[in-house]
Every structure is written in C-alpha cells, then in structure tokens.
PADREN-193386 format. One line per 8 residues: number of its first residue (from 1); for each residue x, y, z of C-alpha. Coordinates in pm, 1 decimal. Layout:
N
NUM = X/Y/Z  ... $
This chain:
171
1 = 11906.9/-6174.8/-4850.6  11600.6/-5979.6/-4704.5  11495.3/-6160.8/-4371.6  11299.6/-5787.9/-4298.3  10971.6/-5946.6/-4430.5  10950.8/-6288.9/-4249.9  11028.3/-6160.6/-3912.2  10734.5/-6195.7/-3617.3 $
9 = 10585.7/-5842.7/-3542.4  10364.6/-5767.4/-3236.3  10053.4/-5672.8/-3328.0  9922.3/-5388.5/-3093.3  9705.6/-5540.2/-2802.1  9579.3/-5224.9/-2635.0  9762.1/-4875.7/-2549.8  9890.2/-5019.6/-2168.6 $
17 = 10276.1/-5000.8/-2086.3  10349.8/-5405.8/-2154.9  10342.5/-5342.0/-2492.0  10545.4/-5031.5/-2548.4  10775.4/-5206.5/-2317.7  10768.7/-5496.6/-2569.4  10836.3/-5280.2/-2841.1  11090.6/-5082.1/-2701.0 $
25 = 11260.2/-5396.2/-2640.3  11227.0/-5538.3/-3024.1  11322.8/-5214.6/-3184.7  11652.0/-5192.8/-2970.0  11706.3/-5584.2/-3028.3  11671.4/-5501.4/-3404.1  11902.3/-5202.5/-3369.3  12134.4/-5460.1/-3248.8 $
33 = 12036.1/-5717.9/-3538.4  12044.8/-5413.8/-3810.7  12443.8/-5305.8/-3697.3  12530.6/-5659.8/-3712.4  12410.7/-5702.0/-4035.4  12539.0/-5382.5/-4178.9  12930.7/-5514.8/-4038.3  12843.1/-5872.5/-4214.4 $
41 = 12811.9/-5637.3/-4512.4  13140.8/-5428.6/-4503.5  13276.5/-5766.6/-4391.1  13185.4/-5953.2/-4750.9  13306.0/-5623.3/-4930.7  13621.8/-5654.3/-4784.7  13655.7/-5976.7/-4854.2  13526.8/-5968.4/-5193.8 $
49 = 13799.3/-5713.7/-5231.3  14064.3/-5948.0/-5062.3  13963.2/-6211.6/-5336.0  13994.9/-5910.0/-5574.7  14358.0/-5825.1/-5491.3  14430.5/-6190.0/-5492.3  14335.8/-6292.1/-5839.7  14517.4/-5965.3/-5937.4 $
57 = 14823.0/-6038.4/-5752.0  14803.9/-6423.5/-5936.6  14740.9/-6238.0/-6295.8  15072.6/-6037.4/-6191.7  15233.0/-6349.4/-6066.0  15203.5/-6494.5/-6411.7  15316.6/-6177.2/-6594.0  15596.7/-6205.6/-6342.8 $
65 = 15706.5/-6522.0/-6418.5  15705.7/-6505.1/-6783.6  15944.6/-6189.2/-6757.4  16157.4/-6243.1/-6473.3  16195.3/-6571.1/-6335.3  16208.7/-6795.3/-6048.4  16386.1/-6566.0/-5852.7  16078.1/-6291.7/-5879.9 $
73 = 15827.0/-6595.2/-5872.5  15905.1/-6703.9/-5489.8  15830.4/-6335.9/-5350.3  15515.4/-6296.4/-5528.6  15454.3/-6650.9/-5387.2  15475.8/-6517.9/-5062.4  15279.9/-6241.1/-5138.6  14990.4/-6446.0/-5220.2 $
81 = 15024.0/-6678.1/-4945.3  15021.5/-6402.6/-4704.5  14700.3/-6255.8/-4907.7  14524.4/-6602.1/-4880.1  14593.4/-6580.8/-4483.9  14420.7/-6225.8/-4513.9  14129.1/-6382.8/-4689.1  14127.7/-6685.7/-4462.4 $
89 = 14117.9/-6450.9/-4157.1  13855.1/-6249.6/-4323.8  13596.2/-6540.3/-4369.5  13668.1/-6705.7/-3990.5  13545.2/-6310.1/-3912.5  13268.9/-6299.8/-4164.9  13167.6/-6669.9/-4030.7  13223.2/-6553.1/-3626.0 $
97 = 12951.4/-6221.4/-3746.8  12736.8/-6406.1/-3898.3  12691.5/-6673.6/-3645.6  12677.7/-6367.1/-3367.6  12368.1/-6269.4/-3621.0  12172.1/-6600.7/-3597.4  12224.4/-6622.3/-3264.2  12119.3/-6257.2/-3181.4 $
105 = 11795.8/-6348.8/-3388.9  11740.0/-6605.9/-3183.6  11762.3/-6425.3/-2865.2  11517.4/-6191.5/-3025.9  11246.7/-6493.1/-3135.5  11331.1/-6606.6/-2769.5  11271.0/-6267.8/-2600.1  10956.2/-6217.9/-2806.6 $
113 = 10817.8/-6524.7/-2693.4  10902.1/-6439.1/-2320.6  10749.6/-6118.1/-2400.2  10371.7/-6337.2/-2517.5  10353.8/-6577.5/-2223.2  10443.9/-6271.7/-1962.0  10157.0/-6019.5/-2174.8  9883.6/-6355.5/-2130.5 $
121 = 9979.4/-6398.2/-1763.5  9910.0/-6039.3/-1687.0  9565.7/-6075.2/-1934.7  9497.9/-6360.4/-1694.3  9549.5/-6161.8/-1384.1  9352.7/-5863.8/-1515.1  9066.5/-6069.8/-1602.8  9039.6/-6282.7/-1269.0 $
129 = 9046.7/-5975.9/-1069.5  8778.5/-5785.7/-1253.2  8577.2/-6091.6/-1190.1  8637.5/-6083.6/-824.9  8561.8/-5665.3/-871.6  8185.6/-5763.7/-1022.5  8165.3/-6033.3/-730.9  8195.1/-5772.3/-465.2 $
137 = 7994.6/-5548.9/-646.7  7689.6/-5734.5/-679.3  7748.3/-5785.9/-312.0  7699.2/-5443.2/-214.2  7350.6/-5307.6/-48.3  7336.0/-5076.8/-286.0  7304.5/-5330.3/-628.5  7059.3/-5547.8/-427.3 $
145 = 6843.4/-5256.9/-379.8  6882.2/-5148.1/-707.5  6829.5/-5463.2/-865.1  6518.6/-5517.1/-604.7  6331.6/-5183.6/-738.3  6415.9/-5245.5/-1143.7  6218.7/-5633.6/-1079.1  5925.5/-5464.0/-922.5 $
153 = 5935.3/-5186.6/-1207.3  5985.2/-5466.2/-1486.6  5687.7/-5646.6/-1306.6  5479.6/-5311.3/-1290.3  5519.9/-5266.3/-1680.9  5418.9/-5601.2/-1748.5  5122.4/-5584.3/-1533.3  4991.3/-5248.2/-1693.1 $
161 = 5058.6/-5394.7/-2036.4  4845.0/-5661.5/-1960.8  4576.0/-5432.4/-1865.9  4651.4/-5195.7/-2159.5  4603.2/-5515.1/-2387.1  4261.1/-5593.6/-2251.1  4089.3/-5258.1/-2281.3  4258.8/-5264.2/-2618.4 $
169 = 4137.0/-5570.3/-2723.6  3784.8/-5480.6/-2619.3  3773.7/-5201.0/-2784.8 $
C-alpha cells in the first residue's frame, strides 16, 4: 500500500530557522515511520513463509498418514499445532507493528499541526512588532522633517506646473 503520496508536506514559508526546524523534525519522524514500515514488511514475509511451511507440513501430514499411520499422524499433529502457535505469534507481532505504525503517523499529523499553529503565532508576533517598529519610526524628528520638506516640494511642483500650463496654454 503506498501512503508516500497522500501524506501532508510543508510547503516552504521563507528561509528562517522554524521551518528547517520543522523539517528536520518530519524527516526524522518519517525515518521513524519508514523503519517501521520496512519491519511490518519482513514481518508479513515471515509470516507468509510461516503459512508456507504450514500448508507444506499439512501436504506432508497427509502423505504421512496414507503411509504410516496413526502413530506418525499424532507427531506431525503436533508439529502443526506448534507451527500454527508460530503463525499466531507472528500476526499478534505483525498486528502490535502495525498499530505502533498508525499511531506513529498520528504523532506525526499531530506534531505537524503543532508545528502550523506555533509557525502562525510567531508570523503574528513578527508582524505586530514591525507595526510597532513603523509606529516609532514615523515618530522620529527625523521622518517629520522629512515628510515636512517632500509636502512643500510636492506643493512647489504643483505650483510651477500650474504656471508652466498657463504660459503653455497661451502660447
């Protein structure tokens, strides 16, 4: 089953720390994901090879019985009794992996979403306090004078364009 294309990705907000932080974080959670998957796989081969040896060991059971007996029948009895407890034990481990999986997936979707509300929060902060930054900078001497001299230039320019339009227009 390939869950690789339906998993949440980060898209890259800007080149601050957060987000490699963020990244760092989902690449080692998917390290984590990608080992547990690759044990739920050696898992299922093992226990499609228990099933395997156990539908041999019946086939041989059968040949067994037709040549040999009860007597040869109860041991290979046991045999596959003890094989089904192999098999049994096999899928509460395949089961006990898998669940581990979902639930480190979760703890990843979980994370990531930890990882959004704490990368808005700081957006939030950064925005309020350049804000305030522009406030106290439009409260400094030095932008009223500025902004003082470029209205008396603007109001220069329009004044000699007015005149420049008269003389033009008598012309």
């Amino acid at each position: 089953v390939n869950q690789e294309s339906s998993k949440p990705k980060l898209a890259p907000l800007n080149e601050g720390g957060v987000s490699e932080l963020l990244q760092k974080e989902i690449s080692r959670l998917q390290e984590d994901n990608d080992k547990l998957k690759a044990r739920l796989r050696t898992l299922e081969s093992q226990a499609m090879n228990a099933l395997d040896d156990k539908s041999k060991a019946e086939r041989a059971l059968k040949a067994l019985q037709k040549s040999q007996g009860d007597h040869q029948f109860a041991m290979c009895a046991q045999e596959i009794a003890n094989l089904e407890g192999t098999v049994a034990a096999m899928q509460a481990d395949f089961e006990k992996t898998l669940n581990a999986n979902v639930a480190s997936q979760k703890d990843l979707q979980d994370s990531l979403v930890s990882a959004k509300h704490d990368l808005l929060r700081v957006q939030e902060q950064l925005s309020l306090a350049e804000k305030e930054l522009e406030k106290k900078f439009q409260q400094t001497a030095a932008y009223r004078n500025m902004k003082e001299i470029l209205t008396k230039k603007n109001e220069h320019i329009k004044d000699l364009r007015k005149r420049l339009q008269r003389y033009e227009s008598d012309e």
